[in-house]
Structure formats: structure tokens, C-alpha cells
C-alpha positions, 0 to 999 in steps of 0.5 A, spaced: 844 534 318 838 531 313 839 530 307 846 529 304 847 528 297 853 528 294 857 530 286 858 536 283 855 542 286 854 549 282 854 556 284 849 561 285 848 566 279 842 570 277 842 568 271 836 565 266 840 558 265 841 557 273 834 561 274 830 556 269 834 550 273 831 552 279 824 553 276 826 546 274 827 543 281 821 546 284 817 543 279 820 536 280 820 537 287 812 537 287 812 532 282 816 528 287 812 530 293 806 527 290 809 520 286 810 518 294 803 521 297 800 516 291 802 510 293 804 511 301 798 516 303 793 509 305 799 507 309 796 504 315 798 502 322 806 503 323 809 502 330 812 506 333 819 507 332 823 513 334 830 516 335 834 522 337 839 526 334 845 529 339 851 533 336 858 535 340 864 540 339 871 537 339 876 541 344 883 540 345 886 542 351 893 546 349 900 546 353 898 553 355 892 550 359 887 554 353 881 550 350 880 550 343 875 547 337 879 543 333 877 541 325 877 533 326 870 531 325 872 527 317 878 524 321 874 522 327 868 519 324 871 514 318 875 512 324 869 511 328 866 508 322 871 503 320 871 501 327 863 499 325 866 495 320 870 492 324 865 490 330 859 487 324 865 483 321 866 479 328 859 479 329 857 483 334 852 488 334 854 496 333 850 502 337 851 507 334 851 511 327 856 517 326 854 523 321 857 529 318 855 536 322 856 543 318 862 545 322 869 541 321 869 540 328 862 537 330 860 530 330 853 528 330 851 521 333 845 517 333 842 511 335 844 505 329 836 502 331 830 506 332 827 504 339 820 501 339 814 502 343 815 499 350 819 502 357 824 497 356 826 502 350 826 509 354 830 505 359 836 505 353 837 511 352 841 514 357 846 508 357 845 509 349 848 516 349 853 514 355 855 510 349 856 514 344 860 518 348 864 514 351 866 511 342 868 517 340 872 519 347 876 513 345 877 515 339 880 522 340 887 524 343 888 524 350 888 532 351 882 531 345 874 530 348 867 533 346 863 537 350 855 538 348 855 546 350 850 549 344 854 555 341 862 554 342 863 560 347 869 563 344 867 563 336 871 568 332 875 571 337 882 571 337 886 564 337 880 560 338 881 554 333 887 549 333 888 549 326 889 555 325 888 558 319 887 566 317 878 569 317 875 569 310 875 566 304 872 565 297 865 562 301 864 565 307 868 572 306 868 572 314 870 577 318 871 572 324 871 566 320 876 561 317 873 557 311 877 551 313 872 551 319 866 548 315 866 541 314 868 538 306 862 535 305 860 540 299 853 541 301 855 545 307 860 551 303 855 550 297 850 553 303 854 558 305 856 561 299 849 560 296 845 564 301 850 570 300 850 570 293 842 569 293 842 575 298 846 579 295 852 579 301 854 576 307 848 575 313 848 579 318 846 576 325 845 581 331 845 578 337 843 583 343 848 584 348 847 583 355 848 589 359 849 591 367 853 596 370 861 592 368 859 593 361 863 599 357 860 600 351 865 605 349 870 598 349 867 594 345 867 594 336 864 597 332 862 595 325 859 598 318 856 593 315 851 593 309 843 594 310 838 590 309 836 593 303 844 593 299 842 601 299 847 603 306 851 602 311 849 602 318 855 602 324 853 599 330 854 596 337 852 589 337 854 582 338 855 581 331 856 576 327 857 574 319 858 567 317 852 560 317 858 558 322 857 562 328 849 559 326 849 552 324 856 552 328 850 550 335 849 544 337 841 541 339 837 535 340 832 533 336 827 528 336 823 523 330 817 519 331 813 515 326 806 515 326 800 510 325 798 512 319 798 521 315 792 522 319 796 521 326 803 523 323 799 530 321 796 531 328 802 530 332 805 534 328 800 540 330 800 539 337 807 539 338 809 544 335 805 549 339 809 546 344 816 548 341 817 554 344 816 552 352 821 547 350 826 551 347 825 555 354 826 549 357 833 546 355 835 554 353 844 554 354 847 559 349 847 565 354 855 567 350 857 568 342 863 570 341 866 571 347 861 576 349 855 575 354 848 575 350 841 578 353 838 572 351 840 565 352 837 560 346 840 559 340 834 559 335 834 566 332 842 566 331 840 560 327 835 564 323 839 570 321 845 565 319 841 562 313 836 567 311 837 567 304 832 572 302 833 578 297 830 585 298 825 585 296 822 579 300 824 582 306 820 588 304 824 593 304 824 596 298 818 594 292 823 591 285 830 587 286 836 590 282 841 586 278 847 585 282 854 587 279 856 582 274 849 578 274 846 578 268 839 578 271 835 581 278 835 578 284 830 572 285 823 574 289 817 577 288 813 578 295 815 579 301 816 573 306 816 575 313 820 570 317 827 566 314 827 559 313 830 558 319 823 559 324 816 556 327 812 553 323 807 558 320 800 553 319 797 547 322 796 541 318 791 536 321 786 533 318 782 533 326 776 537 327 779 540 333 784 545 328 778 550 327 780 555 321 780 562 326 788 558 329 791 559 322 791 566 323 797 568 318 797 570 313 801 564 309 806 566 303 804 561 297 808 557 291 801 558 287 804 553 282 805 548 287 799 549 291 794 548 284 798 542 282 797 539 289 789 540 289 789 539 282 792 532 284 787 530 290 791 533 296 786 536 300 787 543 302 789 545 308 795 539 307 797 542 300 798 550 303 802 547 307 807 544 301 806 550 297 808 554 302 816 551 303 816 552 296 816 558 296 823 557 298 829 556 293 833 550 292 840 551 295 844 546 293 843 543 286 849 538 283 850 539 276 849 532 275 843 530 279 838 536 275 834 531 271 833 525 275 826 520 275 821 523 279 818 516 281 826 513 282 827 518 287 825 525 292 831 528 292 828 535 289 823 534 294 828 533 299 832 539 297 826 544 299 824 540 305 831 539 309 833 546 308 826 549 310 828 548 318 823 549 322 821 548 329 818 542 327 818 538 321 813 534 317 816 528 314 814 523 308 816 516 308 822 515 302 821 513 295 822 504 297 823 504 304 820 501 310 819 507 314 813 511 315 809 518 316 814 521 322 815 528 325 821 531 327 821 534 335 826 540 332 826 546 338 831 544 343 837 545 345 843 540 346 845 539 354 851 538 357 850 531 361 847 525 357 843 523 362 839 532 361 838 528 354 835 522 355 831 526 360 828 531 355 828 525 350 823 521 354 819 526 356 818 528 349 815 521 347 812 520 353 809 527 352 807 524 345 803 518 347 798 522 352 797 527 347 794 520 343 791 517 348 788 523 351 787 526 344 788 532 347 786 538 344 793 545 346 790 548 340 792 556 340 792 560 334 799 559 330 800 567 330 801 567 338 806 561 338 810 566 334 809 570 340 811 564 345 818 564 340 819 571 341 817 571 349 822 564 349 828 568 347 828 572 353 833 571 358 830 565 364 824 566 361 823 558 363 822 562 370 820 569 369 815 569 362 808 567 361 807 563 355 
């Protein structure tokens, strides 16, 4: 899930205190960003070392034979942990590492050490995986067990949770939804109750509805819910969706890698992320969203509409934010953001001769104080648009304890822009006193079924990355027709009926 700090989280105002708060942490953020660019950016020839990140659901099977999600994550991976403990005391070696999900009923494993750069480490992952799930079949009940599909199929229908619990809450104010499904950790109910309040209401994710001559239109819900602009009210006829958990609720499987040096770790960030939507293509398995039966079969744009936090002005529709009842100042934003936080990259980054100007063809929305901060500072230009442009992303979750930290102590304003900025890949820094180095983060593809399906895809991936380096292949496109590859990747089977 990222980063995950923890201690008294405050709830979103649209005040001038909490506005000034968050101008504050955007500040330091940048500030923090460049205290580690100074003393890590000569950093030279790190190994390679990866890993993947797997996630699962909780299921119960009920005396009636129904199959349900169940809400016991926190239980099982103190479990989980304790028994850890248990092995380091008598010696032995442990595997595995266990991290809360945003759903109370997810668990995501890891390996507990990267894999190095021989074939002996490919040949671990497959079993390191049947490991991990082995560890937490044990851990569960007997009618309990954990199932890698990517979105729970039944999510918000009628009876679907174990702990049953009435939809809605303080949090969410979801139609489908009990609050009690989201994990604890306050950094997930302050997400979800923090995008809503930034926007003005709920999120409104609309999934098109797959259709054939069985499909009775006239039988299924219809629902009224506010527009973009907090202006009307639109009725339709959609899979709809209101609740971060129907979103942050799917499953995936990511891959990081360290790199040799910045230079390396930039220009692996570039090649790879033109090849995100094929691979989002090639793992798709979400064909099902709240018991309906979707015309598309990936999760990523479900995903997207679940954070998107934006106002509307950055949406575009309207040209001034208003000031929102019982708020003491206008809604945030001042231009328009085409894509929500949760999408593919909207520029290149590399320092290599092959990225051409002409293959950045977006036009790119800018957090103008960072970028001048970044080039005043030394980062050259291409690098510094890059960080100024998920700057122009507020912080979502700020603890009331950890606003004024030192920012050569710690990257945790950093880290709140760049771990809620999810994009089809990420660009990662090494962290402030640490061993690690420049990595990328591989974000598209969607978790499979069999473990052997994920180590599949894992290795192909790292296998993938080192004939990009050896062969310095060049797979180069302009960026805007990646957003068109994303688009074209939604569509039903288009592994095996799209052009990309």
C-alpha cells in the first residue's frame, strides 16, 4: 500500500488554518525531495534487487453454501506477524512480510528479501508465493481461505459481508458500503473521508454495463446522484459505484526494481511505462462489479474514479469553485487537471538521447513554485516537471502531529504527494539513511488467480527489464498515444481483439 505513517489524522476543511497547512506540507514536501536528490543523485552502481507485491480477499464459506468477505485482515496479520517472531526466536529464517490493505478484508504479502540478479532468484518466486499462501491458509479457519480474484464480485450487494454491518457511515456516506469494511489504519478512512470533502460529495464511479439480448435494462436500479459540477442531479442506468472501496477494494500485482544509478532508474522508468497498457491487457480479470457483469474487464478506470479528488473546477466544468455550505473558504483549485490521481504517467522522464521532445506531447499541469524550486536548485528540467507535476496533487492525509518535521530527517511530506500520486508506474527515490537505491515501481497488472499466473507475469517483467538495458532498446511512442493504448486496453478481450 506505500507509505503508511501513523498518529492523529485531521479531517479535510476548506479553511485558511488547514489551507495554509497544506501549502506548508507542499512546500516541505519539495523541500524534502531535494535534501535527498543532493546527497543521493551521484549514487553509482547499485545491483539489482526486486520484488513483488501480491494482494487477496478473505472469504468464509457459510452453512448455506454462500461465500462472503470477511473483515479480519488486522487479526490475521498480527497473527501472521507474531508467528515471524516466533520463527526469528528459534533462529530460523522467515519469508514472507505481511502489510495492511485498504479493505478490512485484504491482506497484501511480500517477499521479506529482495531477489538479486541471477536465475537462481527467478526460480524462487513461484515457490515464495505458494509460501506466502500456504502461511496465511494455515492461519485462517477451516471454512476460511483467500482467493486472488481482482474485485470481489459481489461487493455491495445485498449480504455479502460476514460481519454484517448496515451501508454507510460518517466516512464513506455509501449507498452499498458499510464503513466497517475499510481497514483501521487511520490513514484509509482519512483517504476516503478526505477525497469526498475535497470534492464536495461522494465519488462517482460508472462502470459501462456489459449488454446482450438476456440484459433487461428496464429491471435494473436507477439512481440520482449529483453531477460533476455539485450544479444538478443526473438519473442513470449504470453499474454505479459510490464508495474508495469498491476502487482501492481490487487486488493487483506490482513489481519494483532497483536500478544502477538515476540515469538507469529514469530510463526504465520511460520504457516500461509505454508498455503498461499491454500488460494491463495482458493480466486483465475484473469482467464483474457489484454483482453485474461489466463491458469491460480490467479494474484500472474503476480505480481512477474512486480517488479522484478533484473540484470543479479542475475538472473543467465550471471556471470559479464555490464555497461549500459550513466551509469558511471556496473549494481548492485554480485550473483544470485532465486525468485523476489515479492514471498513466503524463511524461517521460529519461535523460537519454532517444526520448525526443515531440514524445511529451501533453500538455502537462504544473505546480509552478516547485518547478522553479527544483531548477533554481540544480534538477534539470525534464526531472523537475516531472515532480512539480504531482505537486499539483494536495496532500490527503496530514497528521495533526507530523506537520512540522525536519526536512533533512525525514521525506514523509515527499512521500504523502508521491504515494497518493498512483500512476502506472512509479519513480521512487531512495529513502532519507537507507540502503536502498533508485527503483521503479511496474504498477499495471492485475493479480491472477494461481501463483504460478504471478510468478509468470513477475518474471517476464524482470526478465523484460534487462533486455530493454542490454539491447538499449528504444519503444519510444508519444506519451498521448499511451493514453490512448490505456483507453484501448479497457475494452472487452482487447489482448486479443485491439491494435495497440
Amino acid at each position: 500500500m506505500g507509505f503508511l505513517e501513523a498518529g492523529i489524522p485531521m479531517e479535510w476543511q476548506d479553511t485558511k488554518e488547514y489551507h495554509d497547512i497544506l501549502e506548508y506540507v507542499l512546500k516541505h514536501g519539495s523541500d524534502q525531495f531535494l535534501e535527498v536528490f543532493r546527497r543521493v543523485k551521484d549514487r553509482k552502481n547499485d545491483v539489482l534487487k526486486w520484488g513483488d507485491e501480491v494482494e487477496f480477499h478473505i472469504g468464509k464459506v457459510e452453512s448455506d453454501d454462500s461465500v462472503k468477505i470477511s473483515c479480519k485482515a488486522r487479526e490475521l496479520i498480527e497473527k501472521l506477524e507474531a508467528e515471524d517472531r516466533a520463527l526469528v526466536q528459534e533462529g530460523k529464517k522467515i519469508f514472507s512480510t505481511w502489510h495492511p490493505e485498504y479493505g478490512a478484508w485484504m491482506v497484501e504479502a511480500t517477499p521479506a528479501h529482495p531477489y538479486g540478479n541471477s536465475a537462481a532468484d527467478l526460480r524462487k518466486v513461484e515457490p515464495n508465493l505458494r509460501q506466502r499462501r500456504r502461511r496465511i491458509m494455515k492461519a485462517l479457519n477451516d471454512d476460511e481461505y483467500i482467493i486472488g480474484l481482482v474485485a470481489w464480485p459481489r461487493m455491495g450487494c445485498d449480504d455479502f459481508l460476514v460481519e454484517s454491518a448496515p451501508p454507510g457511515g460518517p466516512v464513506s456516506e455509501s449507498l452499498f458500503l458499510p464503513d466497517s469494511l475499510i481497514n483501521p489504519h487511520p490513514r484509509f478512512g482519512t483517504l476516503t473521508r478526505n477525497i469526498r470533502k475535497r470534492r464536495g460529495k461522494k465519488v462517482d464511479i460508472a462502470v459501462p454495463l456489459f449488454i446482450d439480448e438476456n440484459t433487461d435494462i428496464d429491471k435494473l436500479p436507477s439512481y440520482s446522484v449529483t453531477s460533476r459540477c455539485n450544479k444538478s442531479m443526473t438519473t442513470r442506468k449504470e453499474i454505479y459505484m459510490d464508495s474508495m472501496g469498491f476502487g482501492m477494494g481490487c487486488c493487483c500485482l506490482q513489481v519494483t526494481f532497483q536500478a544502477r544509478d538515476l540515469k538507469e532508474s529514469r530510463h526504465l522508468y520511460d520504457q516500461l511505462a509505454v508498455l503498461c497498457p499491454i500488460f494491463l491487457a495482458l493480466t486483465a480479470g475484473t469482467p464483474v462489479f457489484k454483482g453485474l457483469l461489466a463491458d469491460t474487464d480490467v479494474r484500472w478506470s474503476t480505480i481512477s474514479q474512486s480517488v479522484d479528488c478533484r473540484t470543479p473546477v479542475e475538472v473543467g466544468c465550471v471556471d470559479k469553485n464555490i464555497t461549500l455550505p459550513g466551509a469558511e473558504m471556496p473549494q481548492r483549485g485554480t485550473k483544470k487537471i485532465r486525468k485523476s490521481r489515479y492514471d498513466s504517467i503524463d511524461s517521460y522522464i529519461s535523460t537519454s538521447p532517444l526520448l525526443k521532445p515531440e514524445y511529451n506531447d501533453n500538455e502537462t499541469e504544473i505546480h509552478e513554485p516547485t518547478l522553479k524550486k527544483l531548477l533554481d536548485n540544480g534538477v534539470d528540467e525534464t526531472l523537475a516537471r516531472h515532480i512539480a507535476h504531482l505537486f499539483i496533487r494536495d496532500p490527503l492525509v496530514i497528521f495533526s502531529d507530523r506537520v512540522h518535521v525536519k526536512d533533512d530527517a525525514t521525506t514523509e511530506h515527499f512521500e504523502n504527494i508521491q504515494s497518493t500520486n498512483w500512476q502506472t508506474m512509479r519513480w521512487k527515490p531512495p529513502p532519507l539513511e537507507s540502503d536502498m537505491g533508485w527503483r521503479v515501481e511496474f504498477r499495471p497488472m492485475e493479480m491472477q488467480l494461481t501463483d504460478f499466473e504471478n510468478a509468470a507475469y513477475t518474471v517476464f517483467v524482470v526478465l523484460l527489464t534487462r533486455v530493454i538495458l542490454f539491447f538499449d532498446l528504444n519503444l519510444y511512442i508519444p506519451i498521448s498515444k499511451v493514453d490512448e493504448n490505456m483507453k484501448t486496453a479497457h475494452k472487452m478481450d482487447a489482448v486479443l481483439e485491439e491494435k495497440f
